[in-house]
C-alpha positions as CSV (number, residue, x, y, z in Angstrom):
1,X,44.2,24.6,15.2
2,X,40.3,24.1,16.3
3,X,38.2,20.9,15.6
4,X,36.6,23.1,13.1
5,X,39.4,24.4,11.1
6,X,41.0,21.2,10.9
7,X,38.0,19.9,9.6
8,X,37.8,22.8,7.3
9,X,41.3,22.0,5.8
10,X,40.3,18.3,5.3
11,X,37.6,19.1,2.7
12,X,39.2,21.8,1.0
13,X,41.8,18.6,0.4
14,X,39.2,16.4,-0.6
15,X,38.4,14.4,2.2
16,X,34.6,13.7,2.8
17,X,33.0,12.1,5.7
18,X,32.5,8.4,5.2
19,X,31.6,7.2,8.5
20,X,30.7,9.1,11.7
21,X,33.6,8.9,13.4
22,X,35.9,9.4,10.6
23,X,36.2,13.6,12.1
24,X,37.5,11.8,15.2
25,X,40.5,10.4,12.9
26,X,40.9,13.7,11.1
27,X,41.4,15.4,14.1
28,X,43.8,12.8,15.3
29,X,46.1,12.5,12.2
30,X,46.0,16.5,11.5
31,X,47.1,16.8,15.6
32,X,49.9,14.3,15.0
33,X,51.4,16.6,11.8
34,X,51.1,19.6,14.1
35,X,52.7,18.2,16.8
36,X,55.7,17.9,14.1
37,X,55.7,21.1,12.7
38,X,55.6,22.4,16.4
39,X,58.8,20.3,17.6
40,X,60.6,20.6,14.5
41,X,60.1,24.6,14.6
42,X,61.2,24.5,18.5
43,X,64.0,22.3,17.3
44,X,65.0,25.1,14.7
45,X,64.7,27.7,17.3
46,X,67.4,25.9,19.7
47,X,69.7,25.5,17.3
48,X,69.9,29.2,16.7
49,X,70.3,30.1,20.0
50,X,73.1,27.6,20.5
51,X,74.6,29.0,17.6
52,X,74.5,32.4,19.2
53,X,75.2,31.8,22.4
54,X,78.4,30.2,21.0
55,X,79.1,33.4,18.5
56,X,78.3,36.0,21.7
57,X,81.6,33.4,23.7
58,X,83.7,34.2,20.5
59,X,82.8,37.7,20.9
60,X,83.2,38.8,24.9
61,X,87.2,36.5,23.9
62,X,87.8,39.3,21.2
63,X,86.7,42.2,23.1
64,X,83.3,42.7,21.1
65,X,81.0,43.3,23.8
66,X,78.3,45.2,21.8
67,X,78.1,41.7,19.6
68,X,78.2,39.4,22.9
69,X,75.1,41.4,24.7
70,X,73.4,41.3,21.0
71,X,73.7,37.5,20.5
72,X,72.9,36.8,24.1
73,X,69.8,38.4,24.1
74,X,68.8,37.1,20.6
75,X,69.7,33.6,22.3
76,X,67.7,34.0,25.1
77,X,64.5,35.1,22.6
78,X,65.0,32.2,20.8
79,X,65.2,29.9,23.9
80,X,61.9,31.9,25.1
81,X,60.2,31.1,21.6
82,X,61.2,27.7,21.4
83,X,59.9,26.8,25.0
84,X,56.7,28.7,24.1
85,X,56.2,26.8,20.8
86,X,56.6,23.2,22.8
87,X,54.2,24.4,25.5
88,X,50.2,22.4,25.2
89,X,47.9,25.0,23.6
90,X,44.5,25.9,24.8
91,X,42.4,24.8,22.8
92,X,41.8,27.2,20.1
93,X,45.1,29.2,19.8
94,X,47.4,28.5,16.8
C-alpha cells in the first residue's frame, strides 16, 4: 500500500493527526501488519505446495501420472506465488 492509502485507511478508522509526525507512525505500524499478512499468506502458499508435491510422490508410486504432472505444476505455482509475495515491493504496488 502507498503512504497515501495507508493514511486513507487510518481516518476512515478514526485516527486523526495529533502531532506532525504521527503519519510517520501510521505508516510504520500499518507496514508492520502488512509485512504479516504478506509472510503469513507466503507461509500458506508453501504449505500447499508441500502438500502437493507430496500427493504428486503418492501419485507417480501408484501409476497416476496425469495426477503427478498436475500437482507438480500446481506446486511449483504455489512455490512461484509464495516467493513473489515475500519479494520488497516498489513502492506503490499492492
Amino acid at each position: 500500500m502507498t503512504r497515501d492509502e495507508i493514511l486513507t485507511h487510518a481516518r476512515a478508522a478514526g485516527m486523526e493527526r495529533t502531532h506532525p509526525g504521527m503519519a510517520v507512525e501510521v505508516v510504520a505500524f500499518a507496514r508492520t501488519i502488512e509485512a504479516q499478512v504478506r509472510e503469513e499468506c507466503a507461509r500458506i502458499n508453501d504449505e500447499k505446495s508441500r502438500r502437493l508435491a507430496q500427493e504428486a510422490e503418492a501419485a507417480i508410486e501408484e501409476g497416476d501420472s496425469d495426477t503427478c504432472s498436475s500437482n507438480r505444476a500446481a506446486a511449483h505455482l504455489l512455490s512461484v506465488c509464495a516467493a513473489r509475495i515475500r519479494a520488497p515491493q516498489l513502492e506503490g504496488e499492492g
